[in-house]
N, C-alpha and C positions, 0 to 999 in steps of 0.2 A: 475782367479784362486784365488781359498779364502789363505788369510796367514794365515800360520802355523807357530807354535814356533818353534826355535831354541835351541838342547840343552842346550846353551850357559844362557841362558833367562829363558826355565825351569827349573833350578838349581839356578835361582836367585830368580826367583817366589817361591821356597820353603822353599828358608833362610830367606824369607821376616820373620817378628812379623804379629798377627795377626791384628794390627791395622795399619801396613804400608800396608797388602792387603785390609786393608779396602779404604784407599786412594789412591789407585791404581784405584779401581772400583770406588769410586766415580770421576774419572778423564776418566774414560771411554768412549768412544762414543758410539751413539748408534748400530751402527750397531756389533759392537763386542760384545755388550751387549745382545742384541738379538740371536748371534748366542749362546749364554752358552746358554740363557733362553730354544732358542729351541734345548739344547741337544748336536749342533753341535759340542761343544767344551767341554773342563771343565772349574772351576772356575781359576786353575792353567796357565791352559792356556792360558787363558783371560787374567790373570794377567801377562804372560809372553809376552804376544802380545804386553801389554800396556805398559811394561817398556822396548819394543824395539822401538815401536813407539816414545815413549820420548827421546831417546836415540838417533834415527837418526833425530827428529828433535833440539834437543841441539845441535847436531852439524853442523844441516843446519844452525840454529843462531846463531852459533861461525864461522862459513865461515863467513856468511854475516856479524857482527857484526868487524869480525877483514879488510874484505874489506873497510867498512865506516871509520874504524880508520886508515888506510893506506892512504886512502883520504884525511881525516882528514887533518894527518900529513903532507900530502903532498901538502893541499893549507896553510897550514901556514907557512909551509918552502916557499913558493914560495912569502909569503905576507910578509915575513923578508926578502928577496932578493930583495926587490923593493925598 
C-alpha cells in the first residue's frame, strides 16, 4: 500500500517557507519523487510524506542513540566498580 499523508503533516507541509519545501524535496527519495512527477500525489504531499518520514526516523535515532548511552553509562559504571 502506497503512504499517504497525515492531516497532521499536511498542515505542516503548508506552513513550511517556500524555501524550507525547497529542502524538503531536495531530501526526497526517489520513489516519492516519482510518484508527484507521475501525478500520483501533489507537491504538498510529497512534502508532507517527507517531513513524516524524517520525523519517525529521528526518533528511530533517538531510541537507538539513547540505548548506546545507556550502555555507555553502564560499562563505565561497572569499570569504576572494579
Amino acid at each position: 500500500m502506497k503512504r499517504q499523508p497525515t492531516v497532521e503533516y499536511l498542515d505542516k507541509a503548508k506552513q513550511l517557507t517556500q524555501e524550507d519545501a525547497e529542502r524538503a524535496f531536495s531530501r526526497m527519495r526517489g520513489k516519492l519523487g516519482r510518484r508527484m512527477q507521475d501525478r500520483q500525489i501533489t507537491p504538498i504531499e510529497a512534502v508532507a510524506i517527507q517531513l513524516e518520514i524524517e520525523d519517525e526516523e529521528l526518533a528511530e535515532w533517538r531510541e537507538r542513540w539513547a540505548e548506546i548511552s545507556a550502555r555507555d553509562a553502564a560499562s563505565v559504571k561497572s569499570r569504576k566498580g572494579s
